[in-house]
Kinemage of the C-alpha trace (Angstrom):
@kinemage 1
@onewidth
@group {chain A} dominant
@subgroup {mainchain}
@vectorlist {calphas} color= white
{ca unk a 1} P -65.655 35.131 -0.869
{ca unk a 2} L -66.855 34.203 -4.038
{ca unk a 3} L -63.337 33.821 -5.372
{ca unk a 4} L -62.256 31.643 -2.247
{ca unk a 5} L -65.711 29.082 -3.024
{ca unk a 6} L -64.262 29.238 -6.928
{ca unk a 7} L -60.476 28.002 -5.709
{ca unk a 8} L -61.952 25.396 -3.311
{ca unk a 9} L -63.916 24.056 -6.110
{ca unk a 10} L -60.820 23.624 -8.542
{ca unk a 11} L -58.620 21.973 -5.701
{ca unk a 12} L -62.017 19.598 -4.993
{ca unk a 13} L -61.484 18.757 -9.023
{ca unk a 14} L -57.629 18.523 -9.119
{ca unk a 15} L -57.953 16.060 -6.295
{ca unk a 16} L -60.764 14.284 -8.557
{ca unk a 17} L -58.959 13.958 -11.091
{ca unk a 18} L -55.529 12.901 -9.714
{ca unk a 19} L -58.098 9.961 -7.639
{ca unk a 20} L -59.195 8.808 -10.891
{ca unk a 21} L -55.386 9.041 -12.180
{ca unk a 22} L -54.544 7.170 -9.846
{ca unk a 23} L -57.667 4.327 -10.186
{ca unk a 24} L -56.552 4.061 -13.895
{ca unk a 25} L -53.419 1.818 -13.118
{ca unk a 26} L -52.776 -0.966 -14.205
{ca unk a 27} L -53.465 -3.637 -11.070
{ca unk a 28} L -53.320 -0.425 -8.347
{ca unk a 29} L -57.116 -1.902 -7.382
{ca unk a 30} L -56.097 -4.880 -6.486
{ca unk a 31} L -53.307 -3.932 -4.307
{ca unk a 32} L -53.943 -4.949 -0.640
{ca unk a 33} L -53.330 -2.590 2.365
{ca unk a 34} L -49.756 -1.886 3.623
{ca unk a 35} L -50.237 -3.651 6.687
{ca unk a 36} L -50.892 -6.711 5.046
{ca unk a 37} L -47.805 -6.600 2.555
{ca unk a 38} L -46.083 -5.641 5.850
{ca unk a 39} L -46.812 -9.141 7.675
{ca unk a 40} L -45.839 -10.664 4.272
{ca unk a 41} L -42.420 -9.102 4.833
{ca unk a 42} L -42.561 -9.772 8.166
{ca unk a 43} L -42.977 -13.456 7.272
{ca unk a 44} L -40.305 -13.844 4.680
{ca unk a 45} L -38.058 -11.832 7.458
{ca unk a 46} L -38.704 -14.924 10.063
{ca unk a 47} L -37.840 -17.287 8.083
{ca unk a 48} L -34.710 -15.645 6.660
{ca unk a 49} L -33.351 -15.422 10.384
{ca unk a 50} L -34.828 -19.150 10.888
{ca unk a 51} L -32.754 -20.498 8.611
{ca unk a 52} L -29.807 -18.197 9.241
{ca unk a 53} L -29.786 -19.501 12.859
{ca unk a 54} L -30.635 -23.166 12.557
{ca unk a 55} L -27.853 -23.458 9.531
{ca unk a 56} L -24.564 -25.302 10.765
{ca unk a 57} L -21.227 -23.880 10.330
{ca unk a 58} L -20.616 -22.661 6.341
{ca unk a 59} L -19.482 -25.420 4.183
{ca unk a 60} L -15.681 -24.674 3.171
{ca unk a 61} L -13.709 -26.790 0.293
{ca unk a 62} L -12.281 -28.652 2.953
{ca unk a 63} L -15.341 -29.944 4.259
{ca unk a 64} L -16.129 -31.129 0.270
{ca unk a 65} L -12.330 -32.460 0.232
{ca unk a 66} L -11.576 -30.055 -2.327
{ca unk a 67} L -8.998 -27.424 -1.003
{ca unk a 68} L -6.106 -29.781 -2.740
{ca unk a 69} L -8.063 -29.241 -5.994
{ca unk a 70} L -9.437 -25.533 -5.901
{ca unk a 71} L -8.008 -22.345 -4.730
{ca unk a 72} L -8.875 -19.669 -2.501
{ca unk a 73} L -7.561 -16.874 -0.527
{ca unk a 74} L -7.372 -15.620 2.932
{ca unk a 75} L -8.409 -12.225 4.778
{ca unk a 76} L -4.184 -11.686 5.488
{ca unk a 77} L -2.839 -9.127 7.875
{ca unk a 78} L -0.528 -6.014 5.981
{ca unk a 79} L 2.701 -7.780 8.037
{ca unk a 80} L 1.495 -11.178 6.738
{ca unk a 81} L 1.034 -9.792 3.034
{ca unk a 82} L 4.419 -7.630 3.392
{ca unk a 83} L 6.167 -11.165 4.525
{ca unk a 84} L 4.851 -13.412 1.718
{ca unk a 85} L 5.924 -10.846 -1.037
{ca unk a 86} L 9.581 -11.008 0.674
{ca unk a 87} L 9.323 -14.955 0.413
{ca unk a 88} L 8.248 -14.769 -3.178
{ca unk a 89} L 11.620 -12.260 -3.942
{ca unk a 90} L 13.301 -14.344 -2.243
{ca unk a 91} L 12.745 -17.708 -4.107
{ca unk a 92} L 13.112 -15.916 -7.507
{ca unk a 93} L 15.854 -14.594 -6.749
{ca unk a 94} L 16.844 -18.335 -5.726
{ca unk a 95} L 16.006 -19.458 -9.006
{ca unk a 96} L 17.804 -16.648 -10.940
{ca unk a 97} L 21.061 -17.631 -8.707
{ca unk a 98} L 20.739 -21.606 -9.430
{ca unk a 99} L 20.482 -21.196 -13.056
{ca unk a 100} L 16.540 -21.475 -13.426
{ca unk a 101} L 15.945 -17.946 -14.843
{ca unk a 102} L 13.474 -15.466 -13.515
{ca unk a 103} L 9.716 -16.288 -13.085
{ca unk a 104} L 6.500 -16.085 -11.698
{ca unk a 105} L 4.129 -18.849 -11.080
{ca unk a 106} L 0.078 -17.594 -11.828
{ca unk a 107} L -2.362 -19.293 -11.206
{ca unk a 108} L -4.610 -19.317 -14.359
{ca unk a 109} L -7.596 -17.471 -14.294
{ca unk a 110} L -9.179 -18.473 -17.550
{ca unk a 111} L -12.586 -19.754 -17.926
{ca unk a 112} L -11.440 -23.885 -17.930
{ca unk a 113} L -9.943 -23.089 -14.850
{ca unk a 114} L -13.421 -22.201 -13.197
{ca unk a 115} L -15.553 -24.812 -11.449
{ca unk a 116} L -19.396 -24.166 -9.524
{ca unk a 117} L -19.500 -25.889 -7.089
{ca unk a 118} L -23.096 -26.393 -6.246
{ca unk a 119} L -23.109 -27.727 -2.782
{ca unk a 120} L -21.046 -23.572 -1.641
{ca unk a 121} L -23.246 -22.039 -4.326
{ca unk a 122} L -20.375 -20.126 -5.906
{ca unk a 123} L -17.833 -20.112 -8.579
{ca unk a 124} L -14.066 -21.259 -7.423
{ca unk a 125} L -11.012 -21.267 -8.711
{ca unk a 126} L -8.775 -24.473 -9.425
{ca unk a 127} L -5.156 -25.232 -8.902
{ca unk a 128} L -3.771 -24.830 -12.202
{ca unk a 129} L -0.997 -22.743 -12.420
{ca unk a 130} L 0.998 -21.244 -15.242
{ca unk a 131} L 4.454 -20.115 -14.663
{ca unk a 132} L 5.068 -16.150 -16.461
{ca unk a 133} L 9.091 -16.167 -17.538
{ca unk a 134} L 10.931 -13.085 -18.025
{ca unk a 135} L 13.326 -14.622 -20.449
{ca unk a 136} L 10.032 -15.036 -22.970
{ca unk a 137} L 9.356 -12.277 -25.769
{ca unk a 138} L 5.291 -13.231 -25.141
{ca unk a 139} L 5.753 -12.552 -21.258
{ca unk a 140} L 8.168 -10.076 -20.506
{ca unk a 141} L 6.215 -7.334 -20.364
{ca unk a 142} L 3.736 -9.186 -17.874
{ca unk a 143} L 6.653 -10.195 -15.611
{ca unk a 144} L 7.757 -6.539 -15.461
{ca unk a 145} L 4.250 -5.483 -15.068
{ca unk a 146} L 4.275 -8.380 -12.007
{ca unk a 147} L 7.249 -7.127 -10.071
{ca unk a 148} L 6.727 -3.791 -10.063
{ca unk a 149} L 3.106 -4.052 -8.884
{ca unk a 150} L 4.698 -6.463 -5.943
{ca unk a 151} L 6.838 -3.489 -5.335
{ca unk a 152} L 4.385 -0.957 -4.929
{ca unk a 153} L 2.415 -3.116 -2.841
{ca unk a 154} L 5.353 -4.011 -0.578
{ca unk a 155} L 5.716 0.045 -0.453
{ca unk a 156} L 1.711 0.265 0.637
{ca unk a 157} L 2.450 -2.421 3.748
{ca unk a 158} L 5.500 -0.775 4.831
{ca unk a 159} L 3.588 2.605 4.805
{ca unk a 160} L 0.487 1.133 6.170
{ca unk a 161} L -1.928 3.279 3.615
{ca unk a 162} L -4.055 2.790 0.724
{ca unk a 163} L -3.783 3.800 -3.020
{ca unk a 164} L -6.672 3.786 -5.347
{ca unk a 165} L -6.150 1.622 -8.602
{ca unk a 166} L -5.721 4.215 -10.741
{ca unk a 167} L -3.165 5.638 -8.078
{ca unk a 168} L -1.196 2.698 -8.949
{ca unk a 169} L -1.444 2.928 -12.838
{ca unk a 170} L 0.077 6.510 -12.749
{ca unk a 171} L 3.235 5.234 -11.539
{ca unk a 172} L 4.275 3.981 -14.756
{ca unk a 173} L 1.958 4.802 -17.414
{ca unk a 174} L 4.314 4.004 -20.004
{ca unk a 175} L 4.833 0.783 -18.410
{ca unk a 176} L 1.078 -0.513 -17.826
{ca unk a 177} L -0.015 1.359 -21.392
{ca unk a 178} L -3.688 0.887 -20.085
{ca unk a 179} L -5.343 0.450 -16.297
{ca unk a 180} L -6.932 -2.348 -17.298
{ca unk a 181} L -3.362 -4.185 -17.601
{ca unk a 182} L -2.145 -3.465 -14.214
{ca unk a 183} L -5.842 -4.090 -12.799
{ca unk a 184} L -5.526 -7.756 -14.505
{ca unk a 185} L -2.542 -8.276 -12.951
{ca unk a 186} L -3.392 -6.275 -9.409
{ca unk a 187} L -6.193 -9.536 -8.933
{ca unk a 188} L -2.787 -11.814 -10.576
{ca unk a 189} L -0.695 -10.797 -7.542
{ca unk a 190} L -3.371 -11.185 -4.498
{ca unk a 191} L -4.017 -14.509 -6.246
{ca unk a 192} L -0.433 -15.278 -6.016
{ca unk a 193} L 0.211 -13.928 -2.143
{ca unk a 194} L -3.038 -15.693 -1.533
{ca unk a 195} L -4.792 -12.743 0.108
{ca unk a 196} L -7.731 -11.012 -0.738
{ca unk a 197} L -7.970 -7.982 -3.096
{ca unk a 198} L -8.921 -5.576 -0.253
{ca unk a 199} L -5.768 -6.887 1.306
{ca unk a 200} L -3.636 -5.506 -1.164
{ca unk a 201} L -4.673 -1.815 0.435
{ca unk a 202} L -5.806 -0.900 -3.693
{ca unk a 203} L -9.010 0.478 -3.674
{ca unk a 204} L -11.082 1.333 -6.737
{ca unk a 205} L -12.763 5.222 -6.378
{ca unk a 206} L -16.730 4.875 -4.553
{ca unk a 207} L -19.282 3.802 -6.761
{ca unk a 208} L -22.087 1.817 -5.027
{ca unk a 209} L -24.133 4.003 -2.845
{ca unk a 210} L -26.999 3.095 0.013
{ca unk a 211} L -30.312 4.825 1.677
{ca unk a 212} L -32.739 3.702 4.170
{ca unk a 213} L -33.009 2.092 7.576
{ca unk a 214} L -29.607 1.324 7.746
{ca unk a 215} L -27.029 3.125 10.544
{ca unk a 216} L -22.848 1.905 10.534
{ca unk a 217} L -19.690 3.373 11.544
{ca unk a 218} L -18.003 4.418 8.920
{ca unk a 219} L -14.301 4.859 10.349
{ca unk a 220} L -15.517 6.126 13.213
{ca unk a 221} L -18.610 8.449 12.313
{ca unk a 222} L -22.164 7.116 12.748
{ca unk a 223} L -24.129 7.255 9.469
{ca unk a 224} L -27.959 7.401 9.165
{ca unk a 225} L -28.765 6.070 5.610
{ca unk a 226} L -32.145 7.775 6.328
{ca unk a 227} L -30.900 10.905 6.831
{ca unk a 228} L -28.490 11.080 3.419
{ca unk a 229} L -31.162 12.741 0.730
{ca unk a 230} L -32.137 10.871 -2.094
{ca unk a 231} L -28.343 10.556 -3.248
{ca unk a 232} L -27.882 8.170 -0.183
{ca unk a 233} L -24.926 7.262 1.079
{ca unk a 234} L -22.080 6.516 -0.891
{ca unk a 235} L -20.044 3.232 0.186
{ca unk a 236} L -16.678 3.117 0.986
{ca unk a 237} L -14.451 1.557 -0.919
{ca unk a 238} L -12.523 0.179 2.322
{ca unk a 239} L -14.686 -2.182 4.088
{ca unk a 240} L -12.652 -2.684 6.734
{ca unk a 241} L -13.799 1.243 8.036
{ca unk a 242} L -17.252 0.114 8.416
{ca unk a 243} L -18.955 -1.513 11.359
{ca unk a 244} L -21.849 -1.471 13.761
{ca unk a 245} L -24.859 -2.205 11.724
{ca unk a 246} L -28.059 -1.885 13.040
{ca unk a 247} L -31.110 -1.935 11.078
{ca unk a 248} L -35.053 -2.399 11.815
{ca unk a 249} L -35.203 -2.692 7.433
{ca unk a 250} L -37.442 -6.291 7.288
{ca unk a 251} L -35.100 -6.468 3.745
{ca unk a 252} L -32.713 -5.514 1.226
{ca unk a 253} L -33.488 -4.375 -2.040
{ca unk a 254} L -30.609 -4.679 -4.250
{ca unk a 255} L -31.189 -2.472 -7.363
{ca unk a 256} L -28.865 -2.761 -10.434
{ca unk a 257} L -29.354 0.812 -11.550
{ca unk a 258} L -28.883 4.386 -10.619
{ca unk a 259} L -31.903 5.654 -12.547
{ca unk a 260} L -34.417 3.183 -10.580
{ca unk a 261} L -32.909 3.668 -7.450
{ca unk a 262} L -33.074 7.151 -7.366
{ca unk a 263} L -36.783 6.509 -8.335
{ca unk a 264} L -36.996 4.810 -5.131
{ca unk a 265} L -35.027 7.114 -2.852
{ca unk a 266} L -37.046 9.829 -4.040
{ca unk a 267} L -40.328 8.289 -3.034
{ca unk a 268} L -38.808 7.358 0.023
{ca unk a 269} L -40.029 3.318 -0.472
{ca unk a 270} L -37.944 2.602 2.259
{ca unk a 271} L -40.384 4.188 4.669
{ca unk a 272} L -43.545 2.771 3.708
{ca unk a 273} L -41.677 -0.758 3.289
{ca unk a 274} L -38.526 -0.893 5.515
{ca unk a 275} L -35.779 -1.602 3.673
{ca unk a 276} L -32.288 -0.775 3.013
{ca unk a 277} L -31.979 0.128 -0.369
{ca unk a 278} L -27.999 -0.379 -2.655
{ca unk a 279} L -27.052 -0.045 -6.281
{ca unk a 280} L -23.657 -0.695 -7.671
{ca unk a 281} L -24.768 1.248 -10.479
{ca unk a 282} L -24.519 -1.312 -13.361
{ca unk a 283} L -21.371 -3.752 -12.865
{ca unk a 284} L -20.997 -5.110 -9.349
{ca unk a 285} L -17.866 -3.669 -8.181
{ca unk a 286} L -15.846 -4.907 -4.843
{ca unk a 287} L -16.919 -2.498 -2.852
{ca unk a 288} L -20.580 -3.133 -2.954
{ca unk a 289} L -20.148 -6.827 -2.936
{ca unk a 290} L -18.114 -6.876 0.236
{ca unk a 291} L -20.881 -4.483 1.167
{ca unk a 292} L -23.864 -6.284 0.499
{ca unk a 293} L -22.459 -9.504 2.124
{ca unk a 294} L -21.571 -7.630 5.411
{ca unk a 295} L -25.270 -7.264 5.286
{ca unk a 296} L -26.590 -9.541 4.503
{ca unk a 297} L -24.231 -12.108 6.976
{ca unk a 298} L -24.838 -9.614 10.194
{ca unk a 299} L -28.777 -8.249 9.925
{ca unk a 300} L -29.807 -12.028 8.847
{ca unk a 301} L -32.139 -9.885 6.647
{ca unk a 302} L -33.478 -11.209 3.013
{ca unk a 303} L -31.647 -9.782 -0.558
{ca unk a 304} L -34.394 -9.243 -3.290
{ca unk a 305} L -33.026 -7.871 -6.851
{ca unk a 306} L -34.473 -5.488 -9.009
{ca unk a 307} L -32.814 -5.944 -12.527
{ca unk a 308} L -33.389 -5.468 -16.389
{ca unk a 309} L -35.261 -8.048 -18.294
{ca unk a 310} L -31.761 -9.004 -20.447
{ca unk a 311} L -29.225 -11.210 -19.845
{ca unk a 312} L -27.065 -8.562 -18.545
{ca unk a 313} L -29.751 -7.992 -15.909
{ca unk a 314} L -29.321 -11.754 -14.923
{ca unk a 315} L -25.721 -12.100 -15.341
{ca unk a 316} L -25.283 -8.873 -12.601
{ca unk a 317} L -27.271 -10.586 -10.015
{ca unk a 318} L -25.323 -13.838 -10.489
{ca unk a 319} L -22.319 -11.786 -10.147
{ca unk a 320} L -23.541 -10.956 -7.012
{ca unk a 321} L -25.008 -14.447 -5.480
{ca unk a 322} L -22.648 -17.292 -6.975
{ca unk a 323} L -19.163 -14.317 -7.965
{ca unk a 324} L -17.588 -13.320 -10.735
{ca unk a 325} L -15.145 -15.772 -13.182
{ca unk a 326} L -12.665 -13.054 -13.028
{ca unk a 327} L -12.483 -13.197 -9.321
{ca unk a 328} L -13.249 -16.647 -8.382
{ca unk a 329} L -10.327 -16.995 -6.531
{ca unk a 330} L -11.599 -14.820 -3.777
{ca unk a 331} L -15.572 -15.880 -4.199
{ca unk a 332} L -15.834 -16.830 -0.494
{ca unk a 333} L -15.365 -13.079 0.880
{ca unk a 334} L -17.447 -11.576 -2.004
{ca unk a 335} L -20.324 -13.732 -2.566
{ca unk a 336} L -23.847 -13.202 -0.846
{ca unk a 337} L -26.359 -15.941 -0.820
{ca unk a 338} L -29.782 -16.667 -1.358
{ca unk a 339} L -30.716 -13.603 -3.095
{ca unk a 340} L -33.753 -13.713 -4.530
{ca unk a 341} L -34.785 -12.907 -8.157
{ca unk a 342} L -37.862 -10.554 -7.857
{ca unk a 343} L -37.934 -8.370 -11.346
{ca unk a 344} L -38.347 -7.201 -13.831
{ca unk a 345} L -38.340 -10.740 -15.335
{ca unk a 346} L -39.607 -11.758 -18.939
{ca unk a 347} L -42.913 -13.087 -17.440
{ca unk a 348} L -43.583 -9.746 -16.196
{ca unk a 349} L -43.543 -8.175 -19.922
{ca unk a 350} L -47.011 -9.510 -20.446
{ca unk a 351} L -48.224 -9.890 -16.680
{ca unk a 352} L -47.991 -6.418 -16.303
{ca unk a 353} L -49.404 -5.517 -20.000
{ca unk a 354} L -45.867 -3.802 -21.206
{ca unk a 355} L -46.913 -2.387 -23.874
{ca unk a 356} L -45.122 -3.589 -27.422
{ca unk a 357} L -43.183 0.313 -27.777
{ca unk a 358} L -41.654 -0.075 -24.353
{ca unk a 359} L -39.794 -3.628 -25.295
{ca unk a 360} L -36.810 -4.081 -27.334
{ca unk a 361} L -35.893 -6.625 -29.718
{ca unk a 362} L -32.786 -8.561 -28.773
{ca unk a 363} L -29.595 -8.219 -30.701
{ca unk a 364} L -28.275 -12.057 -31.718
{ca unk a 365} L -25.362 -11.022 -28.774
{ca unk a 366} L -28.119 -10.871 -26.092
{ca unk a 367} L -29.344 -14.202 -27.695
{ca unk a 368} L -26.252 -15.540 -27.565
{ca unk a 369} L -25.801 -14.271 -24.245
{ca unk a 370} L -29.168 -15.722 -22.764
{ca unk a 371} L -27.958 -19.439 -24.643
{ca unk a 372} L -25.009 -19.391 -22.569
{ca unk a 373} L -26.282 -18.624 -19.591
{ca unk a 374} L -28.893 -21.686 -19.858
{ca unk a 375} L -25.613 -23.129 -20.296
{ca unk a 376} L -24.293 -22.357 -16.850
{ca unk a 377} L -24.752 -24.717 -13.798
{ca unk a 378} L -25.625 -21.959 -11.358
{ca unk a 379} L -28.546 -20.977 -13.803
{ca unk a 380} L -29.457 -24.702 -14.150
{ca unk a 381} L -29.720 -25.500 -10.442
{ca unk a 382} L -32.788 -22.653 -10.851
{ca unk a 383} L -35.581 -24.273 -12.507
{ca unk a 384} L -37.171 -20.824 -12.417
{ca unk a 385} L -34.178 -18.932 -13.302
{ca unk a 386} L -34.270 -21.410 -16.614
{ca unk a 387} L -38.210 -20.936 -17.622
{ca unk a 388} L -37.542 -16.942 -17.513
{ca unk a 389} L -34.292 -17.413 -19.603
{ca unk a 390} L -36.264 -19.524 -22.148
{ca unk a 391} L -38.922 -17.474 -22.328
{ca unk a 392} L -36.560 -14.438 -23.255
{ca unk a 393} L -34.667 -16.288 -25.940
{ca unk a 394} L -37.771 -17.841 -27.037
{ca unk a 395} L -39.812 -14.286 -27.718
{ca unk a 396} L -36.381 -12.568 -28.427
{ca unk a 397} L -37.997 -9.285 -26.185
{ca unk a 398} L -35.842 -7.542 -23.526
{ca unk a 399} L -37.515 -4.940 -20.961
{ca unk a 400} L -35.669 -2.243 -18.956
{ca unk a 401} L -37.030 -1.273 -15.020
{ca unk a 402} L -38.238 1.762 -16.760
{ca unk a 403} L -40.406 0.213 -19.091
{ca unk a 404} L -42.676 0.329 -16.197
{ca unk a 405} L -42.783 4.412 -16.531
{ca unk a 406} L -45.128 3.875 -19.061
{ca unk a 407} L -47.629 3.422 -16.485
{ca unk a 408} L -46.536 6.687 -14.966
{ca unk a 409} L -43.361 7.881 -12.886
{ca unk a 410} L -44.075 6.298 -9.565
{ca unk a 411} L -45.720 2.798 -10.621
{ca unk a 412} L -42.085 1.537 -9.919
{ca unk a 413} L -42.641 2.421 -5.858
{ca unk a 414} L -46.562 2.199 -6.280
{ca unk a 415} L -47.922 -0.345 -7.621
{ca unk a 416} L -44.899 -3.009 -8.917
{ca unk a 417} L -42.599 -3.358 -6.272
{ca unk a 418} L -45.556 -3.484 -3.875
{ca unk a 419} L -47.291 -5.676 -5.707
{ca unk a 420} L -44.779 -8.120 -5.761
{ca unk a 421} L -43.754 -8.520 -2.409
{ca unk a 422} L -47.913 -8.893 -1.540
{ca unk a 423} L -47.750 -12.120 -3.812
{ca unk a 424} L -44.068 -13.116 -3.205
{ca unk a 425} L -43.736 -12.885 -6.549
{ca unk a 426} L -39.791 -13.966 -6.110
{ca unk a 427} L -37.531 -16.358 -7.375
């Protein structure tokens, strides 16, 4: 008996002390009940599917009388791609036969061939083309490269199946020397036969991964992203399997990496605030892009980002809202909009008290990095987006999300993350 009083009395004190723990956190006292950070979600839910359904039909570059200047692609059929590359043989072959030699013409990728367009919200691509001759020491090896990527694609229609990228570099390794040369010129070829990557039926291996209150078909099969473990969900690479969302999630928190969301799917956050919860992992890749928009355009439900305090951290979300420079061409299919900024941002180094051993000085890269980006029109058009970049460059301090593990494990789930959606603390 005497023993039993004695254990009761030590579990009384653990408890104690774990309640004071717990007091001790930075801003934890002034956190409001979850009901009230609920309606606050519940609010910014409303008027995410207000504007959603009062919003007229998406601009295109034909409405802004630019589709004679810029370039994009179409979501193509397999018949429709399999046709096009059969045109394209056939007028090189034409040109061989006339005298003209054997070429391709690109369209130019490079960074002077970008242009924001600020009315869409996204990077597109413009019309410039460059033509890639066989009969040209500098080129040859692309052209080859060229055709026998159109090949293996024609192969992929005619079979109706799909290849993974690096599928596609082991065909000729001596050929493509490195995957990154016959990815370059995989996004070169649907840019030429005007279709999207996906089209192409070349997938890259599953990276991005999703948990929470999120169910979809995934070629067939119904998945619970509540019912996945902490691991979640991983996301297919074809997003043409997937359909049949349904969600009661009042948001999306996109997280950029693996280490914070698994922070988050541990603590199952996505119960106590409904959400659905993604990471690509670091770099966006199609998958999860496609993914996110899908989304994003059919559960009308609000994108808030949880990124480092770097440039990097800002350039991956950007990626993600206004596309990537290297894929421009297909921004339209792969951009998601209106996502909102929430952390960790430089503001929050000294909001939150970070304390000086958990911030790192910035190399003159990042600072070079962070200049450019103030350089960038889709960073200008964000007055707030602008102040946070100055004030990185300006105290020369970078923060990772676990910075805030300083605090203690959990402060991620909670104390920040609720914290910031009670005071819409988003940009």
């Amino acid at each position: 008996m005497a023993d039993k009083k004695q254990k009761q009395k030590q579990k009384q004190k653990r408890r104690r002390s774990d309640s004071d723990d717990e007091s001790e956190l930075p801003f934890k006292s002034i956190l409001k009940p979850d009901p009230a950070i609920l309606e606050t979600l519940k609010k910014l839910l409303l008027a995410t599917t207000t504007a959603s359904s009062s919003a007229s039909k998406p601009l295109t570059l034909s409405d802004l009388n630019l589709s004679a200047s810029c370039r994009e692609v179409a979501d193509l059929s397999l018949s429709s791609v399999q046709s096009t590359i059969e045109t394209l043989i056939l007028q090189v072959t034409h040109s061989i036969l006339s005298g003209n030699g054997f070429g391709f013409q690109v369209p130019s990728r490079s960074s002077s061939n970008q242009l924001y367009v600020p009315e869409l919200d996204r990077i597109v691509l413009k019309d410039k083309a460059t033509l890639r001759p066989f009969a040209h020491m500098s080129s040859v090896r692309k052209t080859t490269i060229t055709t026998k990527i159109l090949a293996l694609i024609h192969q992929l229609c005619l079979k109706s199946i799909h290849v993974t990228k690096r599928d596609l570099f082991y065909t000729d390794v001596k050929l493509f020397q490195d995957q990154t040369q016959s990815d370059a010129v995989l996004d070169d070829v649907a840019c030429m036969l005007g279709c999207t990557r996906s089209n192409l039926n070349v997938i890259a291996s599953e990276k991005g991964v999703v948990v929470g209150r999120l169910i979809f078909s995934d070629n067939g099969d119904m998945i619970d992203c509540t019912k996945m473990g902490m691991g979640g969900k991983a996301i297919p690479p074809n997003i043409d399997r997937v359909g049949d969302m349904t969600s009661d999630a009042l948001f999306i928190l996109l997280v950029e990496k693996d280490a914070a969301y698994i922070r988050l799917a541990e603590d199952r956050f996505y119960n106590r605030f409904p959400c659905i919860i993604v990471t690509a992992k670091g770099q966006p890749d199609v998958a999860t892009r496609l993914f996110l928009r899908k989304m994003k355009m059919e559960l009308k439900l609000p994108v808030l980002a949880l990124v480092d305090s770097d440039p990097y951290g800002l350039k991956i979300l950007s990626v993600y809202g206004c596309g990537s420079k290297n894929m421009s061409y297909d921004s339209a299919n792969l951009t998601t909009p209106d996502i909102k900024w929430l952390g960790i941002r430089p503001s929050d180094l000294d909001k939150y008290n970070i304390p000086e051993q958990c911030r790192l000085p910035m190399t003159e890269q990042d600072i070079k990095t962070g200049k450019d980006l103030l350089e960038e029109d889709f960073v200008k058009k964000n007055p707030g987006w602008v102040e946070e970049l100055n004030l990185m460059v300006k105290t020369k301090q970078k923060a990772e999300i676990q910075a805030l593990s300083t605090f203690g494990f959990q402060y991620l789930s909670e104390v920040y993350l609720p914290l910031k959606l009670q005071q819409k603390d988003w940009l």
